[in-house]
PyMOL Python script that loads the backbone (N, CA, C, O; Angstrom):
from pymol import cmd

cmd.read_pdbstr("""\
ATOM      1  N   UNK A   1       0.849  -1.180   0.000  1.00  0.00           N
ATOM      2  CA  UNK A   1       0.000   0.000   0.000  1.00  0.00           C
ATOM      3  C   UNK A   1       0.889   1.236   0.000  1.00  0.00           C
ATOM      4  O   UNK A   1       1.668   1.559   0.896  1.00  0.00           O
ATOM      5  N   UNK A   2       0.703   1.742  -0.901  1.00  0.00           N
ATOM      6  CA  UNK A   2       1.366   3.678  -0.998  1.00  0.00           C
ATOM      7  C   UNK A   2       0.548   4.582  -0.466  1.00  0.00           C
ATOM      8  O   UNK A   2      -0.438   5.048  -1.038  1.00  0.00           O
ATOM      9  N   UNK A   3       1.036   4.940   0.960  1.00  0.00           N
ATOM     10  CA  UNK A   3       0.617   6.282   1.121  1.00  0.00           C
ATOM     11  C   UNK A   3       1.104   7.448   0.459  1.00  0.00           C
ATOM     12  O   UNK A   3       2.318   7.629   0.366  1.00  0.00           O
ATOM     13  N   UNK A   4       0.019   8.511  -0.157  1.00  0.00           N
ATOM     14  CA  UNK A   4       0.493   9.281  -1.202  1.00  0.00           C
ATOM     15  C   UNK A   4       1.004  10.951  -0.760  1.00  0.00           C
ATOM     16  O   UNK A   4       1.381  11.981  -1.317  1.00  0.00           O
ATOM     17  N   UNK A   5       0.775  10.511   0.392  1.00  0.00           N
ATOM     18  CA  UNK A   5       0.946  12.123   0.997  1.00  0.00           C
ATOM     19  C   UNK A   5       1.576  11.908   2.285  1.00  0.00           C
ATOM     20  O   UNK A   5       1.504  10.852   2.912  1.00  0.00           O
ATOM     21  N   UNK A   6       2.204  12.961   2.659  1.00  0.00           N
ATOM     22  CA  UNK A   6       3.621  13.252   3.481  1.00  0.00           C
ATOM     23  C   UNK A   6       4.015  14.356   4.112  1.00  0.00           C
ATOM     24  O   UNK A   6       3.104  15.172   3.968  1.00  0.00           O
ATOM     25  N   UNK A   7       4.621  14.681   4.547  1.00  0.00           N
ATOM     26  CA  UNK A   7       5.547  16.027   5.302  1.00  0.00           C
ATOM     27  C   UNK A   7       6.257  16.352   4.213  1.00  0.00           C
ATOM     28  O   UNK A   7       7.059  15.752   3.496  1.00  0.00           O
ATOM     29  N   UNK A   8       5.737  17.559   4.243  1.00  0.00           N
ATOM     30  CA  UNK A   8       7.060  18.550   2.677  1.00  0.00           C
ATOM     31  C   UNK A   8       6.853  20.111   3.378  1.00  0.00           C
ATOM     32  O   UNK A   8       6.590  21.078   2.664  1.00  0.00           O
ATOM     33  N   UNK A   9       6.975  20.202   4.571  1.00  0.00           N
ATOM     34  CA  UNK A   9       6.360  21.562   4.602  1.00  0.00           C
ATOM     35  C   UNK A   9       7.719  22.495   3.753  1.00  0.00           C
ATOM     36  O   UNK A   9       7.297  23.536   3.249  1.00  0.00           O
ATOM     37  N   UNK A  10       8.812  22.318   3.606  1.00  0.00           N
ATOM     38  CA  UNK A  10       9.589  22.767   2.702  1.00  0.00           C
ATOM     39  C   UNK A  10       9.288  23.226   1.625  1.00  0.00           C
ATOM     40  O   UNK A  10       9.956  24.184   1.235  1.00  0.00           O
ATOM     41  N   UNK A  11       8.218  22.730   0.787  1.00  0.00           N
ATOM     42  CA  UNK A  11       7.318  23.193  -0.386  1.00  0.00           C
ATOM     43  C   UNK A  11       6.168  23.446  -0.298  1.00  0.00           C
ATOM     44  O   UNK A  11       5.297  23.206  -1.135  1.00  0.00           O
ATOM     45  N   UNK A  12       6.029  24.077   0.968  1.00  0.00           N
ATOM     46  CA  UNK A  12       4.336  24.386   1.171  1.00  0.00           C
ATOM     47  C   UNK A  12       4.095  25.689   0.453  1.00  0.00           C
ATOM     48  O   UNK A  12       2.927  26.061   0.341  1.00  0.00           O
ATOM     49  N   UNK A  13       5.107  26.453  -0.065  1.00  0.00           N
ATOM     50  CA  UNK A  13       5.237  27.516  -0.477  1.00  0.00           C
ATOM     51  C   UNK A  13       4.753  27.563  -2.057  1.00  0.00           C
ATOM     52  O   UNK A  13       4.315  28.577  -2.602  1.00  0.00           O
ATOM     53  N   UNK A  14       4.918  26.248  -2.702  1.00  0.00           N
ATOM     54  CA  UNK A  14       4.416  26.118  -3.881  1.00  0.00           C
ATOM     55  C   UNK A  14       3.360  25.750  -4.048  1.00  0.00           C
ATOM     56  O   UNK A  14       2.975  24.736  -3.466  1.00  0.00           O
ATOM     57  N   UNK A  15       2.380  26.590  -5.064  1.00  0.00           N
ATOM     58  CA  UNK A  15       0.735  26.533  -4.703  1.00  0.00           C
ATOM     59  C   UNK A  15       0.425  24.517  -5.566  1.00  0.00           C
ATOM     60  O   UNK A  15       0.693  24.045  -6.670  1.00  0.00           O
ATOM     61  N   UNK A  16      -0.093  24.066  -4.571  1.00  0.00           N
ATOM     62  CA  UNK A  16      -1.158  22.918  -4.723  1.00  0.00           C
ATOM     63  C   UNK A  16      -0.283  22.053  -4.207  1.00  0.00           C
ATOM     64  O   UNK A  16      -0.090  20.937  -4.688  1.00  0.00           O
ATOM     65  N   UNK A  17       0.221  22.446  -3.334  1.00  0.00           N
ATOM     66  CA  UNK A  17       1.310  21.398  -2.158  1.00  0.00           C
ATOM     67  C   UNK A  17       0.334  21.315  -0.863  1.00  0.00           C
ATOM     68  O   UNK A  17      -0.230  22.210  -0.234  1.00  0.00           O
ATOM     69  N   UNK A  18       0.345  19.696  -0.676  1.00  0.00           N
ATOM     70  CA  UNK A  18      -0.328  19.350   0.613  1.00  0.00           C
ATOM     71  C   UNK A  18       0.363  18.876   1.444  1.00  0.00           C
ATOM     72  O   UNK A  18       1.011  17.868   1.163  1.00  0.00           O
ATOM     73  N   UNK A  19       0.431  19.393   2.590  1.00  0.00           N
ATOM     74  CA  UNK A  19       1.292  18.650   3.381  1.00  0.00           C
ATOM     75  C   UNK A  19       0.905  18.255   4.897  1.00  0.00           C
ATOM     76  O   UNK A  19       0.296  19.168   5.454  1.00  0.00           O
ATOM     77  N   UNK A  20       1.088  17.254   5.598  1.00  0.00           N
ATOM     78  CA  UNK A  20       0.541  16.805   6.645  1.00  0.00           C
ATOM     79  C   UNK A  20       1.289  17.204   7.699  1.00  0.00           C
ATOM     80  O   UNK A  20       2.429  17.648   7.559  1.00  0.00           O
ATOM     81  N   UNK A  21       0.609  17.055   9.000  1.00  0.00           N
ATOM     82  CA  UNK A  21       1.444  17.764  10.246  1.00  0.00           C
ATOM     83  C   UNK A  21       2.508  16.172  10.630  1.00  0.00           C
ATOM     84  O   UNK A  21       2.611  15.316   9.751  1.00  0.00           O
ATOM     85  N   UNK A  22       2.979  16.046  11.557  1.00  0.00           N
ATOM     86  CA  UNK A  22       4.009  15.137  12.106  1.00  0.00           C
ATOM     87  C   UNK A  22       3.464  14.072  12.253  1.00  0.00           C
ATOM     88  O   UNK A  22       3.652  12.926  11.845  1.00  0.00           O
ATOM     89  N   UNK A  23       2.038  15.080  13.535  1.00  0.00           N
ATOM     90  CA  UNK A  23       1.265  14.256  14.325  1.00  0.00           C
ATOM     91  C   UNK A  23       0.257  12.786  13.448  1.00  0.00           C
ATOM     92  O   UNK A  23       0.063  11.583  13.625  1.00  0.00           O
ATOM     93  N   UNK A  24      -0.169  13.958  12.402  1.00  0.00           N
ATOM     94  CA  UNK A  24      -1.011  12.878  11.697  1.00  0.00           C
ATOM     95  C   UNK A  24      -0.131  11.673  10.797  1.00  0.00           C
ATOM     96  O   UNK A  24      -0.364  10.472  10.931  1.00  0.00           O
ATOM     97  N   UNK A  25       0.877  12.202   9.898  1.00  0.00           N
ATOM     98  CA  UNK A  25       1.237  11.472   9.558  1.00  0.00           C
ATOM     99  C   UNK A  25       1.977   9.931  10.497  1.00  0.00           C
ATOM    100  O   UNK A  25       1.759   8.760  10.185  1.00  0.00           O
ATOM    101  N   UNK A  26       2.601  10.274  11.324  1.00  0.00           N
ATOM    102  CA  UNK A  26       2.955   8.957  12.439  1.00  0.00           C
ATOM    103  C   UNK A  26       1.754   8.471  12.824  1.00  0.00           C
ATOM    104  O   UNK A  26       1.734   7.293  12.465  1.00  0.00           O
ATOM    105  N   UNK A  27       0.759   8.749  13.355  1.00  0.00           N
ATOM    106  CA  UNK A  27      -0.868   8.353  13.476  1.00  0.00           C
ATOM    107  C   UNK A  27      -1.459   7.376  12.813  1.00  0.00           C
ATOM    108  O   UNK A  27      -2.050   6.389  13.253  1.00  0.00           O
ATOM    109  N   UNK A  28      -1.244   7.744  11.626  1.00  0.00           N
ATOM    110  CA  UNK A  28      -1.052   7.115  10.420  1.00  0.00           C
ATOM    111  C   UNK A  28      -1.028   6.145  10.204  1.00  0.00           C
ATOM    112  O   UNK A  28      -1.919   5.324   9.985  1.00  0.00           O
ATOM    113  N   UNK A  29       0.352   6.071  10.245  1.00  0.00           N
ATOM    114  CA  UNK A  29       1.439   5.080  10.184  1.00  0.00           C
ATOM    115  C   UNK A  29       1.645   3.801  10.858  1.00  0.00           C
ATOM    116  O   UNK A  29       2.078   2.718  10.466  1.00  0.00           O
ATOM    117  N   UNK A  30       1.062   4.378  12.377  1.00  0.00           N
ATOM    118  CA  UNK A  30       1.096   3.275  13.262  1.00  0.00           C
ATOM    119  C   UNK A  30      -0.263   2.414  13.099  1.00  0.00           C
ATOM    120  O   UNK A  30      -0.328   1.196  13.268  1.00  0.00           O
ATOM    121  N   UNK A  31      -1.480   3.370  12.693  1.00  0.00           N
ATOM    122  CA  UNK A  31      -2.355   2.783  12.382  1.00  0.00           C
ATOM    123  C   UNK A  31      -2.680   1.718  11.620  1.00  0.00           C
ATOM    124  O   UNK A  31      -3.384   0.749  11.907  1.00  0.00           O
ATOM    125  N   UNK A  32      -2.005   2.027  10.448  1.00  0.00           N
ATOM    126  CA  UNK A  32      -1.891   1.121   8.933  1.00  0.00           C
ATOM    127  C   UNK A  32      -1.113   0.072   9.334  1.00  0.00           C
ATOM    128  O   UNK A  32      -1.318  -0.922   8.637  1.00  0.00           O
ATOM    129  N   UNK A  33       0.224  -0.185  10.740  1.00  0.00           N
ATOM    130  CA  UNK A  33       0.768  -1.226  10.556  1.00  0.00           C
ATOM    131  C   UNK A  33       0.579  -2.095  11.732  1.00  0.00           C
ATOM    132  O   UNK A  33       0.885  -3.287  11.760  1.00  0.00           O
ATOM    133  N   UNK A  34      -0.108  -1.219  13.000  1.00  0.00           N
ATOM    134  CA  UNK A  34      -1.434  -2.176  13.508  1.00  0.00           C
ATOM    135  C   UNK A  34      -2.064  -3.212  12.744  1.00  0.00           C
ATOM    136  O   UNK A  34      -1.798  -4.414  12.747  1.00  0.00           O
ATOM    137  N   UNK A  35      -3.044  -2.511  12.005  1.00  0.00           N
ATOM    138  CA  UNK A  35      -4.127  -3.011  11.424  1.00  0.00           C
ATOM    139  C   UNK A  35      -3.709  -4.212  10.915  1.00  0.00           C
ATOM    140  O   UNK A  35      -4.142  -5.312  11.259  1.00  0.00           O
ATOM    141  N   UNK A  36      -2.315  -3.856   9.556  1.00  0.00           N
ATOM    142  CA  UNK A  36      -1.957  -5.151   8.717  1.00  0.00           C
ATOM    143  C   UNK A  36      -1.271  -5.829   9.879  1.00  0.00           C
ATOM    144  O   UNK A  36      -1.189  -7.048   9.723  1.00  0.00           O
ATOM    145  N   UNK A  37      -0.816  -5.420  10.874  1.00  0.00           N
ATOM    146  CA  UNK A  37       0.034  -7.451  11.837  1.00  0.00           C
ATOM    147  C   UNK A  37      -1.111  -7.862  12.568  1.00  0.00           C
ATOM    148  O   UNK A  37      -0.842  -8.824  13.289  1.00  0.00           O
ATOM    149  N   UNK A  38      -2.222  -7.507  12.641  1.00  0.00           N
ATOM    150  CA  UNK A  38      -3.521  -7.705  13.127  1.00  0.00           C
ATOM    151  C   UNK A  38      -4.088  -8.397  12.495  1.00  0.00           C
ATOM    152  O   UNK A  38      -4.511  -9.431  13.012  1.00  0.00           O
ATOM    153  N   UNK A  39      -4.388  -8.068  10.835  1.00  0.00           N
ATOM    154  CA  UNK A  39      -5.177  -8.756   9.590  1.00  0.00           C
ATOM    155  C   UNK A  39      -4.333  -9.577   9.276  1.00  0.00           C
ATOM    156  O   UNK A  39      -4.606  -9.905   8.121  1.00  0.00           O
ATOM    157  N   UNK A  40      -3.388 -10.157   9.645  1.00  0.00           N
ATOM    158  CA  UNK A  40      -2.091 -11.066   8.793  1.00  0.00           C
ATOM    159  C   UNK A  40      -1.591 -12.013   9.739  1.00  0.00           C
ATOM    160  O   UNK A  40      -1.909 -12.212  10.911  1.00  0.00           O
ATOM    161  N   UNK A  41      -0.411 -12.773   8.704  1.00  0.00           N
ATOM    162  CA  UNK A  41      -0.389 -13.699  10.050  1.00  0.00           C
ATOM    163  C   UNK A  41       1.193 -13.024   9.989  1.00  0.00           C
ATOM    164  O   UNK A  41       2.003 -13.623  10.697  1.00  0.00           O
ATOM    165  N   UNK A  42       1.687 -11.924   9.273  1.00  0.00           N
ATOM    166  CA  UNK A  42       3.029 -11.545   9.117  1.00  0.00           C
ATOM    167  C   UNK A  42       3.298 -11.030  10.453  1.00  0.00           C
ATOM    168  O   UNK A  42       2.365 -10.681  11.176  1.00  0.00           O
ATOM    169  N   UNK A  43       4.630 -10.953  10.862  1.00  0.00           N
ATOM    170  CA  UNK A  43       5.254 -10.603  12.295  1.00  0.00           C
ATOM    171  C   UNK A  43       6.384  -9.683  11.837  1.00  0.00           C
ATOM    172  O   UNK A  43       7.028  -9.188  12.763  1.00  0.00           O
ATOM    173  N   UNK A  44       6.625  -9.470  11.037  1.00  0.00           N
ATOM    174  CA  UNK A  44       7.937  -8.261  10.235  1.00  0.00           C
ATOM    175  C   UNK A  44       7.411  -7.271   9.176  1.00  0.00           C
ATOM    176  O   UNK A  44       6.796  -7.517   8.139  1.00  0.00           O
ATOM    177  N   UNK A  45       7.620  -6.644   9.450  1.00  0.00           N
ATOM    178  CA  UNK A  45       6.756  -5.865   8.611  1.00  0.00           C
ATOM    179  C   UNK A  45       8.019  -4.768   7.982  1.00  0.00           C
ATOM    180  O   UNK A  45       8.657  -4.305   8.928  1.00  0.00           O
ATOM    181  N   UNK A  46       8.467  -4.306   6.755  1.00  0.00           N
ATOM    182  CA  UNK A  46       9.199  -3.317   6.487  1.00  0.00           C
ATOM    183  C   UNK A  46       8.688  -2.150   5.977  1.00  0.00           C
ATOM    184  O   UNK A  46       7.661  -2.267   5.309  1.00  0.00           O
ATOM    185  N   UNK A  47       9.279  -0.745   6.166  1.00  0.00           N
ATOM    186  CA  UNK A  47       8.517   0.247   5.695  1.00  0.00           C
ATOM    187  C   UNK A  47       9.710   0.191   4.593  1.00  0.00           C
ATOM    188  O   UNK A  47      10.672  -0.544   4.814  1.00  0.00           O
ATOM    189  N   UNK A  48       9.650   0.925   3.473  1.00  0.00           N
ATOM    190  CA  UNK A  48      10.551   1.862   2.469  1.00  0.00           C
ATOM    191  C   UNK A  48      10.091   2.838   2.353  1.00  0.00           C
ATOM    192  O   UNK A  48       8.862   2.905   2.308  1.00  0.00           O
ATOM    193  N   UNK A  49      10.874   3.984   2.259  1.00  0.00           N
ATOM    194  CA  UNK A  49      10.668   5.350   2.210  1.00  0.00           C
ATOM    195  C   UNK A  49      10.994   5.799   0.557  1.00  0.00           C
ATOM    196  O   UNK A  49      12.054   6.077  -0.005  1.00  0.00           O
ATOM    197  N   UNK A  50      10.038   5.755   0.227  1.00  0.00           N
ATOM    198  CA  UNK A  50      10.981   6.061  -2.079  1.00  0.00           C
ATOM    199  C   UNK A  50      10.978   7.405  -2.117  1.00  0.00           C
ATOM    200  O   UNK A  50      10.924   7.863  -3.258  1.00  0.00           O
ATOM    201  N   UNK A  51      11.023   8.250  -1.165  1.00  0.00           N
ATOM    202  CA  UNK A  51      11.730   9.492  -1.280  1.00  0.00           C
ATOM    203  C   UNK A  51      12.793  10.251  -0.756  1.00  0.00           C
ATOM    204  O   UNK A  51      12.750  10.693   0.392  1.00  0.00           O
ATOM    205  N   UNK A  52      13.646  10.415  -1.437  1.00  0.00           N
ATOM    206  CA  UNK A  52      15.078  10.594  -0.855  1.00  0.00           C
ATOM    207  C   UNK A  52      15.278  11.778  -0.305  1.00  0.00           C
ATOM    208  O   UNK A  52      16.414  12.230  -0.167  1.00  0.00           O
ATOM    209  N   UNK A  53      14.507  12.233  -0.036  1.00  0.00           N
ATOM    210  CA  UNK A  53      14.616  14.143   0.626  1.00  0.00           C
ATOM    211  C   UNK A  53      14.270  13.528   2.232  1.00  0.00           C
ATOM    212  O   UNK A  53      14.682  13.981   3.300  1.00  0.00           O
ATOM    213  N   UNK A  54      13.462  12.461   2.018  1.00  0.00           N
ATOM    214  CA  UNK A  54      12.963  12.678   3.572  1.00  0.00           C
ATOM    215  C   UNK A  54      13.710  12.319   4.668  1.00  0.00           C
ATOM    216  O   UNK A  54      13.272  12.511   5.803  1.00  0.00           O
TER     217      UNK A  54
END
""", "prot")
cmd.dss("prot")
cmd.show_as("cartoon", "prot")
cmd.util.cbc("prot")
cmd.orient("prot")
């Protein structure tokens, strides 16, 4: 699953940039990987980050 949105406040300055606070995005995060070791029988779970600024 790709979450499509992120922390950029660095480019919030450019008009039609969305960017999320800290809070929500980790919120998030922990939520989505709750859920899947919950729904699964997986016990490892890896994130990748495919953006290299962050």
């Amino acid at each position: 699953m790709a979450v499509t949105y992120g922390l950029s406040p660095e480019h919030a300055r450019s008009p039609g940039t969305v960017t999320s606070p800290i809070r929500v995005l980790t919120e998030l995060a922990d939520a989505i990987c709750g859920e899947y070791m919950r729904a699964t029988a997986a016990r490892n779970l890896l994130i990748v980050n495919g953006h290299g600024g962050n």
